[in-house]
C-alpha positions in Angstrom: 95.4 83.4 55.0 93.5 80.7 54.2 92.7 79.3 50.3 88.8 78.9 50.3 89.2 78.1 46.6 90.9 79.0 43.5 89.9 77.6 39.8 92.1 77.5 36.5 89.7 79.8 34.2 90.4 80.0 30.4 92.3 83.4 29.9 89.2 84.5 27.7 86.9 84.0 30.7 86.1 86.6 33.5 87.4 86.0 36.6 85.7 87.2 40.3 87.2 87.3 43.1 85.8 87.9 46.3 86.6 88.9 49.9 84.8 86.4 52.1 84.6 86.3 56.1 83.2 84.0 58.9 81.7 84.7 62.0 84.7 84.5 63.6 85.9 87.7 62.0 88.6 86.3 59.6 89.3 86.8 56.1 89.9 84.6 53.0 89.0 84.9 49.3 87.2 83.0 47.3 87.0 82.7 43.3 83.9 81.9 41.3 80.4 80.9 42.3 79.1 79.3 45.0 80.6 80.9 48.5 80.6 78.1 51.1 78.3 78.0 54.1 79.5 80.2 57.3 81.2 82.4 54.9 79.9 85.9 53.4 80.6 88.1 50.4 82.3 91.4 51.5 83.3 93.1 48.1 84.0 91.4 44.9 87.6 92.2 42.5 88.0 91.3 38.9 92.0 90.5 40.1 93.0 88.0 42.9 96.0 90.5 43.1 93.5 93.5 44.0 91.2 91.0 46.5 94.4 90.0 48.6 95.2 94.0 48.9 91.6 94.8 50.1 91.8 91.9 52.9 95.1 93.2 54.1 93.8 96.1 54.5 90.8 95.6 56.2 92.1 92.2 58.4 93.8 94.2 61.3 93.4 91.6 64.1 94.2 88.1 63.1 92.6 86.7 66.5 89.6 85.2 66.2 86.0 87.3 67.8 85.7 84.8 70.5 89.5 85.0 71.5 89.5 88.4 72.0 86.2 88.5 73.7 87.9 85.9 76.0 90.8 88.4 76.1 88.3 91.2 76.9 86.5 89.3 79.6 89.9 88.6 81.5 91.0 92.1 81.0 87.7 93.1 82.6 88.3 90.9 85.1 91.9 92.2 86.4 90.2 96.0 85.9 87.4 95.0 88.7 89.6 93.1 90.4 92.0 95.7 91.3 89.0 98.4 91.3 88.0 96.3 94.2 91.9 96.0 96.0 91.7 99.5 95.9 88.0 99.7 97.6 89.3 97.8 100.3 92.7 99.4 100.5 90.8 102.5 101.1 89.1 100.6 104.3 92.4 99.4 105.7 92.8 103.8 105.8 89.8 104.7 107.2 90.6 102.5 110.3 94.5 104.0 110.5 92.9 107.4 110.2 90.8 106.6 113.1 93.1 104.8 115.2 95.3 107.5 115.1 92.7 110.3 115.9 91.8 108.2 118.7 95.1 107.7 120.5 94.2 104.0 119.3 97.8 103.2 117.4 98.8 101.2 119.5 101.6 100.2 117.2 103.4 103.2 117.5 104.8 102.5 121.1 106.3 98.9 120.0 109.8 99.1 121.2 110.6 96.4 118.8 110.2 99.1 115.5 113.0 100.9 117.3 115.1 97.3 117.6 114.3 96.8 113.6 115.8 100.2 112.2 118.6 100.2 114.8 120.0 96.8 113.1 119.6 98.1 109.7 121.2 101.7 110.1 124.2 100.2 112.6 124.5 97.1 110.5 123.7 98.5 107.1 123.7 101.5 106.6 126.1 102.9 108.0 128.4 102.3 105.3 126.7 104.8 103.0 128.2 107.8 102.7 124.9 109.8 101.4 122.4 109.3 104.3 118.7 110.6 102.7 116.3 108.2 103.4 112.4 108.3 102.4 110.0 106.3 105.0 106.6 104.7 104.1 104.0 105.1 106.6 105.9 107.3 109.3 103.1 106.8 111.9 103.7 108.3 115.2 107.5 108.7 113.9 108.5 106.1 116.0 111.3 105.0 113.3 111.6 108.4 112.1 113.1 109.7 115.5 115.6 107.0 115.8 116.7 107.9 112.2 117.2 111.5 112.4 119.1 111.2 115.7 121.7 109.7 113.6 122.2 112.3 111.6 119.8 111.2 108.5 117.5 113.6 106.6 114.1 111.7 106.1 111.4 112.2 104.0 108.5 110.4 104.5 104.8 109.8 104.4 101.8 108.3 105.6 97.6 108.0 105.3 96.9 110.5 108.3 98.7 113.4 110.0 100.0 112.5 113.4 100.1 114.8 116.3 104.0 113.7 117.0 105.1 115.4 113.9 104.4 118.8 114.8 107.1 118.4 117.7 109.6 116.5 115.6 109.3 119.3 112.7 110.1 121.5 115.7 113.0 119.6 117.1 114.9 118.3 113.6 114.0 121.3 111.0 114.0 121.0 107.6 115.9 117.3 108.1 112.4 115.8 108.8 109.6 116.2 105.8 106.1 114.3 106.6 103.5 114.5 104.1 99.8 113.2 104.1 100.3 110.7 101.5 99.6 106.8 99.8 102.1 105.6 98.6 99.9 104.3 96.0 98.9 107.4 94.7 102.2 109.2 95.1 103.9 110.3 92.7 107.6 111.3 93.2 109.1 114.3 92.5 112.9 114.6 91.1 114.5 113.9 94.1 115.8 110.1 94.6 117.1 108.6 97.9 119.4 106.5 99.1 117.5 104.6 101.3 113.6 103.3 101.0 112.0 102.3 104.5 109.2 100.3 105.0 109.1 99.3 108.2 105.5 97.7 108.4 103.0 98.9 105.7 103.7 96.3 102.8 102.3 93.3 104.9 98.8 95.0 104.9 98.5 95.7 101.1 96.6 93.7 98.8 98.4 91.1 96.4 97.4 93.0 93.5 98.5 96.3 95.0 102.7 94.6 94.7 104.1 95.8 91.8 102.6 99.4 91.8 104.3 99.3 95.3 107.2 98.1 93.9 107.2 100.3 90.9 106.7 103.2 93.3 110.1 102.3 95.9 111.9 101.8 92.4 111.5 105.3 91.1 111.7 106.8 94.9 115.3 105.0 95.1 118.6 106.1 93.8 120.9 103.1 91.0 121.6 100.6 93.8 119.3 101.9 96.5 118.8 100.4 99.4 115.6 98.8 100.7 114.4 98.3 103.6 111.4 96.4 104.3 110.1 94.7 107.7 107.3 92.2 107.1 105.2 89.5 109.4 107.0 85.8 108.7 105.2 83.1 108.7 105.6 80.9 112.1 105.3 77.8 110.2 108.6 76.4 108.8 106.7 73.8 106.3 104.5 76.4 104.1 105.8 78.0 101.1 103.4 80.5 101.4 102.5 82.5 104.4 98.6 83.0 105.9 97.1 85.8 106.2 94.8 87.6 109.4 92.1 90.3 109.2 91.7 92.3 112.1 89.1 95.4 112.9 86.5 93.6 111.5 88.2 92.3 108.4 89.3 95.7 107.3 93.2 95.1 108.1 94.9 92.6 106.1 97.7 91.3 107.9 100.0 88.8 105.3 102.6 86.6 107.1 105.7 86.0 104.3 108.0 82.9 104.3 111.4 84.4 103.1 111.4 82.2 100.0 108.3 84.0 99.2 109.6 87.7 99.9 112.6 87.0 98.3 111.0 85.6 95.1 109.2 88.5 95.3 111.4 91.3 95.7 113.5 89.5 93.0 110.7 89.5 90.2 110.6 93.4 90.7 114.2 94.2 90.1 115.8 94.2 93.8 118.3 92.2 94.9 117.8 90.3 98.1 121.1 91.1 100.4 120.3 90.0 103.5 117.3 89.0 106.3 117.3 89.5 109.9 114.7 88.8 112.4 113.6 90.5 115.4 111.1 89.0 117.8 108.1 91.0 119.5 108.5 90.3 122.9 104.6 90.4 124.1 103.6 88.2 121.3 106.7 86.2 119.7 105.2 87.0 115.8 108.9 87.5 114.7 109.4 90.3 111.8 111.1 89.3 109.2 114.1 92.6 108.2 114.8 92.6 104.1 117.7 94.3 103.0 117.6 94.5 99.4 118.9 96.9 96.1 117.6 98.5 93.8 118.9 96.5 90.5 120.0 98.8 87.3 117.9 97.8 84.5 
């Protein structure tokens, strides 16, 4: 707190003491006459003793009024800003959503999905004993089948219903669960898993849509949980960050990662990077780049 002022008065003298603040919002006290300019009277004690108990009351935020407007405005800010990730986000569906009802997916008959999962479950995974795995963005099921014919039980979920999952239900029973989900606004029941599989959603999400990601694999994985993630790399050897591509009309974001920057990544939300592998589309040559991480204990 700072002294305004403070006179010696005779002891036979009557002493006021007042509770002063700025425009700023901040508090001192003040004794005698004559408050200075850009200060204002707020009450008035006949003890310095009482005056200093008022202001302590009263001076709940120390900041100054223009630092936590500034505060205010930035936190405004990151509120609009993801208000407006989420906006597009819900684009990016739309078009899945009509892709798929369209036969248009034409993702889902890339061989090279199938050549990602089967080097994580024979190189990987195999040496789990538990085998429950929980996939993001099952599309045509693609992945999925190649996982259950191995004998794991999947859970797993994506924006839109495809018409494959009717005849996988069918064929694999209560091993295979889809569910019309975002993994965004999912929210996980009880059951944790040993294995998280991403094996090409992440890459289209918005930067400030990471950690709630993140956040979300965490509490869908078991204490040392695998991860699984597949994302574009970046072609370039000399960026430390990767470019980005929109497609269908700006509406897909498609981010290419160097593996500094997943790594770095994946490490500032609490999973350790194990391994990468890389596996090359053959009509294009983008190579993906194959994450195998776990789930740190906190």
């Amino acid at each position: 707190m700072v002294v305004l002022h403070e006179l010696n008065y005779n002891n036979n003298m009557e002493k006021y003491f007042f509770a002063v603040i700025n425009d700023e919002n901040q508090f001192s006290y003040w004794e005698g006459e004559g408050i200075p300019k850009g200060w204002k009277s707020v009450q008035s004690f006949y003890t310095k003793e009482e005056c200093i108990a008022f202001i302590e009351r009263e001076w709940k935020d120390i900041r100054p009024k223009s630092l936590i407007k500034k505060i205010a405005k930035i936190g405004n800010q990151t509120i609009q800003s993801f208000s407006d990730c989420l906006e597009k986000h819900e684009l990016m569906k739309e078009v899945y959503t009509k892709r798929y009802l369209h036969d248009m997916d034409s993702w889902s008959n890339y061989d090279y999905l199938k050549d990602c999962v089967n080097l994580f479950f024979t190189k990987y995974a195999s040496v789990l004993s538990q085998k429950s795995v929980f996939e993001i963005g099952i599309g045509s099921g693609i992945s999925s089948e190649f996982i259950l014919k191995n004998g794991f039980k999947l859970t797993g979920i994506d924006v839109v219903e495809h018409k494959n999952w009717k005849k996988l239900k069918e064929f694999y029973g209560e091993s295979f669960r889809p569910m019309v989900e975002d993994i965004l606004l999912f929210n996980p029941q009880k059951e944790n898993y040993d294995i998280v599989l991403d094996n090409g959603c992440f890459h289209h999400f918005e930067p400030e849509l990471y950690l709630r990601t993140f956040n979300k694999v965490q509490d869908l994985l078991v204490d040392n949980g695998y991860f699984y993630l597949a994302v574009f790399e970046e072609p370039k050897e000399d960026l430390v960050q990767g470019h980005i591509e929109y497609l269908d009309g700006g509406k897909r974001r498609c981010k290419f990662f160097t593996e500094t920057e997943i790594s770095n990544l994946l490490s500032a939300n609490n999973f350790e990077l194990l391994a990468t592998e890389r596996v090359t589309r053959n009509f294009d040559n983008v190579k993906t780049l194959l994450c195998i991480a776990k789930k740190k204990i906190k």
